[in-house]
PALO-122340 format. One record per residue (C-alpha): z, x, y; residue in one letter; residue number from 1. Coordinates in pm, 1 decimal. Layout:
BEGIN
+----------+----------+----------+------+------+
|       zz |       xx |       yy | resn | resi |
+----------+----------+----------+------+------+
|        Z |        X |        Y |    A |  NUM |
...
+----------+----------+----------+------+------+
// end
This chain:
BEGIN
+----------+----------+----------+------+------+
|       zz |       xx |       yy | resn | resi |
+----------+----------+----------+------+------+
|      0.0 |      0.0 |      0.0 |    X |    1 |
|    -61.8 |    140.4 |    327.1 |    X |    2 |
|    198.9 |    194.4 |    566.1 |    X |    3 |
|    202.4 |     13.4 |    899.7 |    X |    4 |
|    345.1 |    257.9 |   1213.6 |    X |    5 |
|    464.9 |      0.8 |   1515.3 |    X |    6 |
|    408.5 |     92.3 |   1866.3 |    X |    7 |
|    558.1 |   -112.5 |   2122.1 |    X |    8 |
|    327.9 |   -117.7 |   2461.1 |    X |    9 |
|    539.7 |   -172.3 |   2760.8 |    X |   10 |
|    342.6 |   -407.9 |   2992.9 |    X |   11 |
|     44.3 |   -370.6 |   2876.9 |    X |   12 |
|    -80.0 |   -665.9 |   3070.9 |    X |   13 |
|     47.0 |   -487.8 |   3395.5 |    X |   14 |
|     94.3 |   -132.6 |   3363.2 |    X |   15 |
|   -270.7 |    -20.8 |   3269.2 |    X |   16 |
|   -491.5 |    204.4 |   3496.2 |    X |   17 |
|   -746.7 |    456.3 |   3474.4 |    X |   18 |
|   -784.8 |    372.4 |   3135.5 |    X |   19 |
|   -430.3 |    404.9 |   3029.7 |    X |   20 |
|   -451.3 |    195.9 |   2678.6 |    X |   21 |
|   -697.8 |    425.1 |   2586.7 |    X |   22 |
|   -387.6 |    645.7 |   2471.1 |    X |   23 |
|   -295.1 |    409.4 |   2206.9 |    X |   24 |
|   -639.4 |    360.0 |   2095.0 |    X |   25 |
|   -697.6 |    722.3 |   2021.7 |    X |   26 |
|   -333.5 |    776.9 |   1842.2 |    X |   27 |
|   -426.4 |    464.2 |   1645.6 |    X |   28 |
|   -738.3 |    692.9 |   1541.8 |    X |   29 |
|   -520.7 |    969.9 |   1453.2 |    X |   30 |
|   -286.7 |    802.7 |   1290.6 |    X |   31 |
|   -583.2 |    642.2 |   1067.3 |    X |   32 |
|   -729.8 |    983.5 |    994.4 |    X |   33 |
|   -326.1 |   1001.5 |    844.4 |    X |   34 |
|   -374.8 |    706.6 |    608.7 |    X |   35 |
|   -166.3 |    469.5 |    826.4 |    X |   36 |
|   -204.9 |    104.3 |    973.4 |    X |   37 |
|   -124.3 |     24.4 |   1347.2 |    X |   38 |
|     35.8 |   -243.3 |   1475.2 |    X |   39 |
|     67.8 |   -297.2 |   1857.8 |    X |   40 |
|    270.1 |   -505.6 |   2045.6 |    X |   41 |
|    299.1 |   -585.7 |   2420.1 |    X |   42 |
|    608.1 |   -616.1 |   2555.5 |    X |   43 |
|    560.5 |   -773.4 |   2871.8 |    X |   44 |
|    779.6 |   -987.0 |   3091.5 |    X |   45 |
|   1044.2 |  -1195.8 |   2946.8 |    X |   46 |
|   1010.2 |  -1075.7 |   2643.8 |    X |   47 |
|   1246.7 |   -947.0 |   2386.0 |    X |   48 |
|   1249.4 |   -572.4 |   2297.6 |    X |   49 |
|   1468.5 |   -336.9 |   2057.5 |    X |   50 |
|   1319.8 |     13.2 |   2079.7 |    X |   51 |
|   1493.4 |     50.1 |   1743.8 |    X |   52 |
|   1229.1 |   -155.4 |   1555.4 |    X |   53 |
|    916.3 |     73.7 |   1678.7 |    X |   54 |
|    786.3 |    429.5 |   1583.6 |    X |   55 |
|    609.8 |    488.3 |   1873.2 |    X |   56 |
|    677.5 |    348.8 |   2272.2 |    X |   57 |
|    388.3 |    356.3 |   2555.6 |    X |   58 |
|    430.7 |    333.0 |   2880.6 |    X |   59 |
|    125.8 |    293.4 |   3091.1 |    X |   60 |
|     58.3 |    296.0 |   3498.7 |    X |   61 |
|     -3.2 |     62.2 |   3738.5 |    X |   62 |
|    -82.0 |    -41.4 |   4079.9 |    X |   63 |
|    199.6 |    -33.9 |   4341.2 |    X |   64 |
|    292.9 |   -463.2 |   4326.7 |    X |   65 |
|    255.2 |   -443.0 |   3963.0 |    X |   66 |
|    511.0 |   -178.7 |   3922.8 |    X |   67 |
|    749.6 |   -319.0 |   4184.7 |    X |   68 |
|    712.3 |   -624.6 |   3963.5 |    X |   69 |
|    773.1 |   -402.4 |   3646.8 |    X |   70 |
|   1114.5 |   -254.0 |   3817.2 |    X |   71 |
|   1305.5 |   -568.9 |   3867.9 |    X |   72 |
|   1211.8 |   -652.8 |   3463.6 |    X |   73 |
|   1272.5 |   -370.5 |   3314.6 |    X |   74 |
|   1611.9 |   -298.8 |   3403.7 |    X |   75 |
|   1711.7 |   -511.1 |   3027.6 |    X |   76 |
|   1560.3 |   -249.5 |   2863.7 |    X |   77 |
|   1761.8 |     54.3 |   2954.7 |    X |   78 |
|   2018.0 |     39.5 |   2685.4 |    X |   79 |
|   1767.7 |     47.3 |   2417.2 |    X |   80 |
|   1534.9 |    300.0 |   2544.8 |    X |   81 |
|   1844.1 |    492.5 |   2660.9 |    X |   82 |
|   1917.5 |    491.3 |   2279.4 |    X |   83 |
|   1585.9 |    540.1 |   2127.5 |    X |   84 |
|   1498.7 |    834.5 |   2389.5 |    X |   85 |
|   1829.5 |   1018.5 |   2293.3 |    X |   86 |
|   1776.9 |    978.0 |   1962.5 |    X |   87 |
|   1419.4 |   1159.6 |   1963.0 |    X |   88 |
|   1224.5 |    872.0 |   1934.7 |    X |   89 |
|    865.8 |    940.7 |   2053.3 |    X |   90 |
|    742.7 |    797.9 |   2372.4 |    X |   91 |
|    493.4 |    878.5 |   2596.4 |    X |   92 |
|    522.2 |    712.9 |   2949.1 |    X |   93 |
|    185.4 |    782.0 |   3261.6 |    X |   94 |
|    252.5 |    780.1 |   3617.9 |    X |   95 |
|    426.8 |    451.4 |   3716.8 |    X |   96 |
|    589.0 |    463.0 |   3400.8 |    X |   97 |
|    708.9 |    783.6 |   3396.9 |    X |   98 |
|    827.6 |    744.8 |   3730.0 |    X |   99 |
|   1032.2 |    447.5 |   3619.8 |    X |  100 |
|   1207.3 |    650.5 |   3406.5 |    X |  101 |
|   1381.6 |    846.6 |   3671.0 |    X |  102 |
|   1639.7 |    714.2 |   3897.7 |    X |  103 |
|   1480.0 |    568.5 |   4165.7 |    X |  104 |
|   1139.2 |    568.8 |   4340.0 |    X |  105 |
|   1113.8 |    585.8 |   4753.9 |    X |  106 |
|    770.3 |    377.6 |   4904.0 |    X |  107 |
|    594.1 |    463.6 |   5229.3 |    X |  108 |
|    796.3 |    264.7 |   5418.9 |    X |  109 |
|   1159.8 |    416.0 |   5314.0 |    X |  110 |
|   1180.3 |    123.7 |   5074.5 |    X |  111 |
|   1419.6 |    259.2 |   4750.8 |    X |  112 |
|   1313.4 |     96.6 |   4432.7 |    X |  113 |
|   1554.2 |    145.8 |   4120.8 |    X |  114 |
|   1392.0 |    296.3 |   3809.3 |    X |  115 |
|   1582.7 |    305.1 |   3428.1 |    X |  116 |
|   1806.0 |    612.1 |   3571.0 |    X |  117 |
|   1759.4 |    734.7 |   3230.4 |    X |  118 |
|   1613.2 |   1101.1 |   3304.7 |    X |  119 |
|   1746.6 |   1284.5 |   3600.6 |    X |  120 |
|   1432.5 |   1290.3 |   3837.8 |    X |  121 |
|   1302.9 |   1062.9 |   4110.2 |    X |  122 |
|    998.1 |    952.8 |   4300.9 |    X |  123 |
|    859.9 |    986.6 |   4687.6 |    X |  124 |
|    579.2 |    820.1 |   4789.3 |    X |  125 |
|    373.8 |    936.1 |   5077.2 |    X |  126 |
|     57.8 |    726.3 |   5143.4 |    X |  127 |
|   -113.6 |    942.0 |   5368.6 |    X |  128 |
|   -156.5 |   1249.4 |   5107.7 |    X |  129 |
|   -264.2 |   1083.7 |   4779.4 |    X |  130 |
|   -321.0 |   1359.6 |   4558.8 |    X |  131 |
|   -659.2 |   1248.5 |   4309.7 |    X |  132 |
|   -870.5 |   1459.0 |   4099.2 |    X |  133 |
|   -947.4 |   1674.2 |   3789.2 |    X |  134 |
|   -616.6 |   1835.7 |   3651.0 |    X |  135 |
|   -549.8 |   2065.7 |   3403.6 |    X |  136 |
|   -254.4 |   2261.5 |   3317.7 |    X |  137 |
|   -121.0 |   2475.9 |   2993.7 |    X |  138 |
|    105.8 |   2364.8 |   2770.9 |    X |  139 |
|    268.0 |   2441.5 |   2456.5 |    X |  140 |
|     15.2 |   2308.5 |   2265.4 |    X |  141 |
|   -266.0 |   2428.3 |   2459.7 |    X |  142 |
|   -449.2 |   2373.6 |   2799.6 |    X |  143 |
|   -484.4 |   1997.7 |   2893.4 |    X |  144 |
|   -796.0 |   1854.2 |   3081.5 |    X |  145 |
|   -718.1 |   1499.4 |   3269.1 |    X |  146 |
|   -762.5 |   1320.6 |   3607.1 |    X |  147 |
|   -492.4 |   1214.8 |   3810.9 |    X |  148 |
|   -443.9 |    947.1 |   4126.7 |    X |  149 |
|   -122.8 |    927.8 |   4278.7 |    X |  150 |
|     85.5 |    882.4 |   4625.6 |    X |  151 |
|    358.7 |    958.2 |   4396.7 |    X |  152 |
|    585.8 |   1292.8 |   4431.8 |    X |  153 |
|    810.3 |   1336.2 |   4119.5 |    X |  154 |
|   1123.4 |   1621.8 |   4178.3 |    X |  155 |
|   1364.3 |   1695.8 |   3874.1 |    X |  156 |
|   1717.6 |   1669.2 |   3956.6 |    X |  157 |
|   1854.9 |   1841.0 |   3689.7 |    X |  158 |
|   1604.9 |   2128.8 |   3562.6 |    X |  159 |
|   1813.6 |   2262.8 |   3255.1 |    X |  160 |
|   1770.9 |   1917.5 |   3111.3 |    X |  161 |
|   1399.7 |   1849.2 |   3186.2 |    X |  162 |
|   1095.4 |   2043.0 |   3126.9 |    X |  163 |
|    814.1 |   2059.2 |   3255.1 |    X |  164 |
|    515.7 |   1937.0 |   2987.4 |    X |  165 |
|    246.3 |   2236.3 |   3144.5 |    X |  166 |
|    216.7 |   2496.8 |   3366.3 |    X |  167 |
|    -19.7 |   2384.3 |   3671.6 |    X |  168 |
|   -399.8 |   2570.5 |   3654.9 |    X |  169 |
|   -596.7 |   2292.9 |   3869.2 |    X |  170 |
|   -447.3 |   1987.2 |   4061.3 |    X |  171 |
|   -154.3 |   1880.8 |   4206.8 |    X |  172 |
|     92.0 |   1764.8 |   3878.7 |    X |  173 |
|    437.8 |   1628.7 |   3964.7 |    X |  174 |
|    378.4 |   1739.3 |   4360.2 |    X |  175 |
|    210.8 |   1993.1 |   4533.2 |    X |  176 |
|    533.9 |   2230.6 |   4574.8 |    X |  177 |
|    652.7 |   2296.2 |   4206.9 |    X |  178 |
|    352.4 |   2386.0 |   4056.3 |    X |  179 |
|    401.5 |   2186.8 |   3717.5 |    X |  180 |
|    250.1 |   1860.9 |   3531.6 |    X |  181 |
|    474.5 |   1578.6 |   3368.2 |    X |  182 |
|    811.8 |   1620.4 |   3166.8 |    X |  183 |
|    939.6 |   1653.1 |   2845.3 |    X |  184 |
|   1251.1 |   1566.2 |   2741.0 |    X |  185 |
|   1357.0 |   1580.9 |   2348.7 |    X |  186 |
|   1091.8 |   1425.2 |   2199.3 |    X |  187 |
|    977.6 |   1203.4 |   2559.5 |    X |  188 |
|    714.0 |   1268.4 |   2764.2 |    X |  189 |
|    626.6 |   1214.3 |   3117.9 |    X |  190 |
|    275.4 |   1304.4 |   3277.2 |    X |  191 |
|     29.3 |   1216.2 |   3592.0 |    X |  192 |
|   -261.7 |   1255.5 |   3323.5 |    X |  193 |
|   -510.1 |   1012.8 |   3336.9 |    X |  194 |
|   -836.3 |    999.2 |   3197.3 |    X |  195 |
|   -636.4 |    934.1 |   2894.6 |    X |  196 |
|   -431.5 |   1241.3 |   2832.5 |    X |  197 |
|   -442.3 |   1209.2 |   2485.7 |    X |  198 |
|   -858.9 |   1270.9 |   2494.3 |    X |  199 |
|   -688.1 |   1629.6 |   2425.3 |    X |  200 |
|   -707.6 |   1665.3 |   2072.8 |    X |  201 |
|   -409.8 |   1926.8 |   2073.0 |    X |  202 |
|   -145.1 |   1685.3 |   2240.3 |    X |  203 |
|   -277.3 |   1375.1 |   2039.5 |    X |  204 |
|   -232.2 |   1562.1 |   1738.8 |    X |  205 |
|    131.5 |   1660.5 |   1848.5 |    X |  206 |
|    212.0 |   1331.9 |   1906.8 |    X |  207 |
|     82.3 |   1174.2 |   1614.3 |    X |  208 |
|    283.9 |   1423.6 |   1447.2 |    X |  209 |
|    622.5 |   1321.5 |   1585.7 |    X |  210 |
|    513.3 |    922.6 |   1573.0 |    X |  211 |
|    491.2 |    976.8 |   1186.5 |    X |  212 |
|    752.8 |   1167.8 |   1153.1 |    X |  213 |
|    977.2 |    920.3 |   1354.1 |    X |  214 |
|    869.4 |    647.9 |   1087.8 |    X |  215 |
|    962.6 |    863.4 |    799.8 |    X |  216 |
|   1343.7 |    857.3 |    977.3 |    X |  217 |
|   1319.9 |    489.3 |   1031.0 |    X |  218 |
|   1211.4 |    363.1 |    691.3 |    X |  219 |
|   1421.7 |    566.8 |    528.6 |    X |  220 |
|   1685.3 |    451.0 |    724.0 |    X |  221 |
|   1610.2 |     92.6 |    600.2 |    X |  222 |
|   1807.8 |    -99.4 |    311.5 |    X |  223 |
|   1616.2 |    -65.0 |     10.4 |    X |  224 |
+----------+----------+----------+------+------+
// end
């Protein structure tokens, strides 16, 4: 029989630019090249959600209302991605949702919008320097090629905890003053990279790799 992974798609219906889904469409290819079904559901407003039940969570970008939208709604969540984060579950979360991981995410107008407050970093917006373009940066599985479009400036706040997922080589990344792309923490990832990031084989094959290894620990943690 073949095994089924679960990935749970945070707001799909709202959280989905520059091609963002195509993520989960190529690590459903991946994962098929493994011998394993897919099964993907959107969790989208109002709707129940235990990050417990899912090998995989995706968090996708979105358009400034959208995400504002997003914020006030996904404040239920933060226990159980608090939990499933910790405990090295494998999630991969693009621009507005990787900046609602962080603590909190300033607008253009001084606005402060609340994020998770799971990982220590937060969010500046300044409207009048967008930073858009081809990206690529090293990381430890190899050089990454993307495209990114965002007002957003992401700053860690505690930089023993977080790392950064590549090294800039072209583009902006988390702002134009660090030098770096995207996050990782334990087995969580944070990035600007559009285009979708996971077009790179090397990080789609890294990921796939801790997705089916996260459903190993979770079936076997089922009754029998």
């Amino acid at each position: 029989m073949t095994e089924t992974i679960k990935v749970a798609y945070l707001y799909e219906d709202l959280m989905n630019t520059y091609g963002d889904s195509g993520d989960v469409k190529i690590l459903r290819y991946w994962l098929s090249k493994q011998g394993y079904a897919t099964v993907v559901d959107n969790i989208s407003l109002n709707c129940p959600f235990d990050a417990s039940d899912y090998d995989f969570v995706f968090f996708g970008g979105g358009q400034d209302y959208e995400q504002t939208v997003v914020a006030k709604d996904l404040a239920r969540f933060k226990d159980t991605l608090q939990t499933y984060i910790e405990n090295d579950g494998p999630m991969l979360a693009i621009c507005g949702g990787y900046q609602l991981l962080g603590s909190y995410y300033k607008t253009s107008s001084g606005t402060v919008i609340d994020g998770l407050g799971i990982l220590p970093l937060h969010t500046v917006f300044k409207a009048d320097s967008r930073m858009i373009g081809d990206t690529e940066f090293e990381t430890p599985f190899g050089t990454v090629k993307a495209f990114e479009n965002h007002s957003g400036r992401t700053y860690f706040d505690d930089k023993t905890k977080l790392k950064p997922l590549g090294k800039m080589i072209q583009g902006y990344g988390n702002n134009p003053d660090d030098g770096v792309e995207g996050m990782r923490y334990k087995n969580t990832f944070g990035s600007y990279a559009h285009g979708p990031i996971l077009r790179n084989e090397n990080i789609a094959k890294a990921i796939t790799a801790l997705v089916i290894e996260n459903h190993q620990k979770r079936t076997a943690a089922q009754p029998v």
